[in-house]
DSSP file (Angstrom, degrees, kcal/mol; ACC not computed):
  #  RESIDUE AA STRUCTURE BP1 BP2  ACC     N-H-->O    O-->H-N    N-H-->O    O-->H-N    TCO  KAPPA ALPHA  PHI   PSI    X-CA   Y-CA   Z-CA
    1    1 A X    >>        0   0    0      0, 0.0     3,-2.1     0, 0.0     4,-1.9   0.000 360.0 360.0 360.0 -52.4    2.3   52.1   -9.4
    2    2 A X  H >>  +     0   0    0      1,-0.2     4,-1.3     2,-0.2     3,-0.6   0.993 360.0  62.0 -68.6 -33.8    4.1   49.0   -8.3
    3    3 A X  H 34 S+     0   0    0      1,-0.3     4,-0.3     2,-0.2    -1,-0.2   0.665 103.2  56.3 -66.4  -0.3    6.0   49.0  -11.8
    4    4 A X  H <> S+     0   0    0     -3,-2.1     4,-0.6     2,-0.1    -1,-0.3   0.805 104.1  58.1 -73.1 -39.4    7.4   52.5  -10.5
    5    5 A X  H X< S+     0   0    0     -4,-1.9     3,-2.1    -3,-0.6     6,-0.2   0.877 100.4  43.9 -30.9 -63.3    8.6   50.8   -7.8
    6    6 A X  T 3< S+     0   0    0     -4,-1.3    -1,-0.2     1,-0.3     5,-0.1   0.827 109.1  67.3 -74.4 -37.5   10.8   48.2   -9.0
    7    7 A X  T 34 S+     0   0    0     -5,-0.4     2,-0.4    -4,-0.3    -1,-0.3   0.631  74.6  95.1 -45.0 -27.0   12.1   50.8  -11.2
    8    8 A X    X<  -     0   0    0     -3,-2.1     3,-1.9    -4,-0.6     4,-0.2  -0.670  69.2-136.9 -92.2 137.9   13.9   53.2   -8.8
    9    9 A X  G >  S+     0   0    0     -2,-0.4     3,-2.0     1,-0.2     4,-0.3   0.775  99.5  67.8 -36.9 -47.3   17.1   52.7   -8.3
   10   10 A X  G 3  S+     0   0    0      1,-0.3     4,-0.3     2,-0.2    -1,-0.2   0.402  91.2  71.7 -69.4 -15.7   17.1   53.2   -4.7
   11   11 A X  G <  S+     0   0    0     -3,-1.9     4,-0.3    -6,-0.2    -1,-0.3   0.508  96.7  48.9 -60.3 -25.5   15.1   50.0   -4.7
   12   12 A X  S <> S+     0   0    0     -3,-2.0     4,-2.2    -4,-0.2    -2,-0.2   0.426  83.5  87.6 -92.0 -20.9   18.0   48.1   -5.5
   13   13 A X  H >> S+     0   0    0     -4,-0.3     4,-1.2     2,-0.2     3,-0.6   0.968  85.6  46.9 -58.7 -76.5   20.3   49.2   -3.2
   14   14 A X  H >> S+     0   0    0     -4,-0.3     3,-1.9     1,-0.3     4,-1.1   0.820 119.4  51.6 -51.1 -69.4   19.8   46.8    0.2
   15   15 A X  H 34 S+     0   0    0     -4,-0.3    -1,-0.3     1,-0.3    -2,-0.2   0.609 107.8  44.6  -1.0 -78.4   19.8   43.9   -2.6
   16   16 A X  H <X S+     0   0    0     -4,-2.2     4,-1.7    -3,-0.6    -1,-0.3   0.678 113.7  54.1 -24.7 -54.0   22.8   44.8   -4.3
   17   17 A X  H <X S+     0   0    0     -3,-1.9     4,-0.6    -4,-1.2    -2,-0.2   0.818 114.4  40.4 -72.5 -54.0   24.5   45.3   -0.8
   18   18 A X  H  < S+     0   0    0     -4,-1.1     4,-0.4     2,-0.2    -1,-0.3   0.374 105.9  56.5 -95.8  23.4   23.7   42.3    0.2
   19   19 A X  H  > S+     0   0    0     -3,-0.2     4,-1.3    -5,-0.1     5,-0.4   0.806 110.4  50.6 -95.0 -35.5   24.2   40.3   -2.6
   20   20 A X  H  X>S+     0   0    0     -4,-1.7     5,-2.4     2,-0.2     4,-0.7   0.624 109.6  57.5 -59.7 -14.2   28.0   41.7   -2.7
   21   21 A X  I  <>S+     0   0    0     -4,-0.6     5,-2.7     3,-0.2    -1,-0.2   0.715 109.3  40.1 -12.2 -72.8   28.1   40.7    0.8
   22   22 A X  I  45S+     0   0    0     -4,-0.4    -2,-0.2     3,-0.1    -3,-0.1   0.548 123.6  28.4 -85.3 -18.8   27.4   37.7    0.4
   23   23 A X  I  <5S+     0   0    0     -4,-1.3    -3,-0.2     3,-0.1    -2,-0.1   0.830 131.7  19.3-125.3 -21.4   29.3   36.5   -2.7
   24   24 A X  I  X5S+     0   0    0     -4,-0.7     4,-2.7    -5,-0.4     3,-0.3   0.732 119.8  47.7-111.9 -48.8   32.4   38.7   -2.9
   25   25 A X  I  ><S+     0   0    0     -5,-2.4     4,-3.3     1,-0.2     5,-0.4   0.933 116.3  44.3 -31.1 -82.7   33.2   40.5    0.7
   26   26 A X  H  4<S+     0   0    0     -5,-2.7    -1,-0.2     1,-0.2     4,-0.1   0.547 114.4  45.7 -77.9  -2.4   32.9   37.7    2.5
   27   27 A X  H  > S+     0   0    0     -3,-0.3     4,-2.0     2,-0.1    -1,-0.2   0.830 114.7  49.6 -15.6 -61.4   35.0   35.0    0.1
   28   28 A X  H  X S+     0   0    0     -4,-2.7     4,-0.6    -3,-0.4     5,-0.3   0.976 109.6  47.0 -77.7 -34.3   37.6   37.2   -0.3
   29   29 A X  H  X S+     0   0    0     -4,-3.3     4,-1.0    -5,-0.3    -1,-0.2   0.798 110.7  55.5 -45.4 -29.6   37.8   37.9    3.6
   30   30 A X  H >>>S+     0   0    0     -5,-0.4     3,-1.8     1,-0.2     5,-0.8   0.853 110.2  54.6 -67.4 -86.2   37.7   33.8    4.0
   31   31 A X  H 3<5S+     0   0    0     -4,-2.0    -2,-0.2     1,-0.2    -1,-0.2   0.307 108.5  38.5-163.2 124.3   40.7   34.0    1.7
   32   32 A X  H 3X5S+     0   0    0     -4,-0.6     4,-1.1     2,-0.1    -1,-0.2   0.533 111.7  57.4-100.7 -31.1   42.8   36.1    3.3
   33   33 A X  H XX5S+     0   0    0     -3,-1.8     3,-3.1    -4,-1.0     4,-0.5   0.983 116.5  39.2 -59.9 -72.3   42.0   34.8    6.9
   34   34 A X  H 3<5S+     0   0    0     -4,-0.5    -1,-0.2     1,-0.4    -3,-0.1   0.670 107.0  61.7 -67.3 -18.3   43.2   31.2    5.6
   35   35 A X  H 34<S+     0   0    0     -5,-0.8    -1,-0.4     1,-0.1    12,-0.3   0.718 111.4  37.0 -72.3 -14.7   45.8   32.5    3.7
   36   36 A X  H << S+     0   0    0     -3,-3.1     8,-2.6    -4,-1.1    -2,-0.2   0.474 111.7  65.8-101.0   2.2   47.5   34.1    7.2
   37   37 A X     <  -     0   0    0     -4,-0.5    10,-0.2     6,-0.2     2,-0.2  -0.312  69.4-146.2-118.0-167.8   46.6   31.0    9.6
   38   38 A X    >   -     0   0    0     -2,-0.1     3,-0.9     8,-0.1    -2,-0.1  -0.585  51.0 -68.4-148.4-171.1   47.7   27.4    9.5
   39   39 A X  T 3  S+     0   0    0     -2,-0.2    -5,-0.0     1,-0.2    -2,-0.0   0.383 135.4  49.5 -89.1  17.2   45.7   24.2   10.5
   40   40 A X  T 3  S-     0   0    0      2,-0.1    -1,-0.2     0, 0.0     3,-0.1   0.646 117.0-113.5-121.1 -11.0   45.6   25.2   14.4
   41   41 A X  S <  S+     0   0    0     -3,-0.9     2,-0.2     1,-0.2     3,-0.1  -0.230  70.5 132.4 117.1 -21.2   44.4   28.8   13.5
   42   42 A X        -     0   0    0      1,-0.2    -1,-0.2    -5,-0.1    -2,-0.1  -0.381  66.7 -98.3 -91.0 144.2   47.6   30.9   14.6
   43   43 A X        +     0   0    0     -2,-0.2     2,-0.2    -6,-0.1    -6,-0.2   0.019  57.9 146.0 -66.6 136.3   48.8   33.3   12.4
   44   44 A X        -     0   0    0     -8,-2.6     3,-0.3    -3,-0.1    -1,-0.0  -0.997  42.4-139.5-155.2 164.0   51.9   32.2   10.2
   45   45 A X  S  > S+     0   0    0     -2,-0.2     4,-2.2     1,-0.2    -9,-0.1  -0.270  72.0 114.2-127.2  44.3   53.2   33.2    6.3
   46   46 A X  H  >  +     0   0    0      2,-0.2     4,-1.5     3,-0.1    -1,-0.2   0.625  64.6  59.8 -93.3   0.8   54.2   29.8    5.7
   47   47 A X  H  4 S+     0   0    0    -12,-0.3    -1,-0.1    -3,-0.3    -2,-0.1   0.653 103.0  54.8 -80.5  -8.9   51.6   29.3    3.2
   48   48 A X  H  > S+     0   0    0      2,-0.1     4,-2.4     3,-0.1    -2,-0.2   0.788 108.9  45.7 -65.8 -55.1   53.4   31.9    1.5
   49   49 A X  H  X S+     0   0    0     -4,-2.2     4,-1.8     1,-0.3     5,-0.4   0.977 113.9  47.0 -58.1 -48.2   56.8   30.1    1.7
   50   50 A X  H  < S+     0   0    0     -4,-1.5    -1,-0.3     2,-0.2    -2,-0.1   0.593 106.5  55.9 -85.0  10.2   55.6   26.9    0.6
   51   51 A X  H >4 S+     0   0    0      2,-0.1     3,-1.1     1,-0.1    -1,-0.2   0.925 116.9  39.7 -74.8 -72.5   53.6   28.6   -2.2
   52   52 A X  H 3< S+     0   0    0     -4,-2.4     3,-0.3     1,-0.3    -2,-0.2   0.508 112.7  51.8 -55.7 -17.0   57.5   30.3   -3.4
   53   53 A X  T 3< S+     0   0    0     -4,-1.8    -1,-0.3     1,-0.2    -3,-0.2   0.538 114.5  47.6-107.2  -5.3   59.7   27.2   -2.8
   54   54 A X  S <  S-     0   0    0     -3,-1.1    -1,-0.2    -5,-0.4    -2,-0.1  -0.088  72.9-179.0-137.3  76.4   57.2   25.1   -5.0
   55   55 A X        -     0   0    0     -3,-0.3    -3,-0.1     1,-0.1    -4,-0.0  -0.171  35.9-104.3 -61.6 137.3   56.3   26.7   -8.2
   56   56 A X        -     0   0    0     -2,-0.1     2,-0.4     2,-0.0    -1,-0.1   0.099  38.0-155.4 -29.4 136.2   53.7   24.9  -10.9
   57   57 A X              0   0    0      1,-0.1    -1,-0.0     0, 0.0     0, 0.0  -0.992 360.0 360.0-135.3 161.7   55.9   23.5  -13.8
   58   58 A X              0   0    0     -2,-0.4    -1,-0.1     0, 0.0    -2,-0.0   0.352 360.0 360.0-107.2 360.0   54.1   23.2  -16.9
């Protein structure tokens, strides 16, 4: 009986949910939030500029 348990799919679900939750949602939400702020919190796309005026040279 329990080894039907662990088996159904539908068992997996809350898990799942909140293991994507936790390890990709809220990352990628960090960042985009820090990608749109600055170091005082207000929103700017000067991390954008200084990204584009100073490309990696190899």
């Amino acid at each position: 009986m329990t080894m039907n348990f662990f088996l159904r799919r539908r068992n997996w679900t809350l898990p799942y949910a909140l293991f994507l939750l936790v390890f990709v949602i809220v990352p990628l939400l960090l960042i985009v939030y820090y990608a749109f702020t600055d170091a005082e919190g207000s929103f700017t796309l000067g991390n954008f500029r200084k990204f584009m005026m100073h490309p990696c040279k190899p």
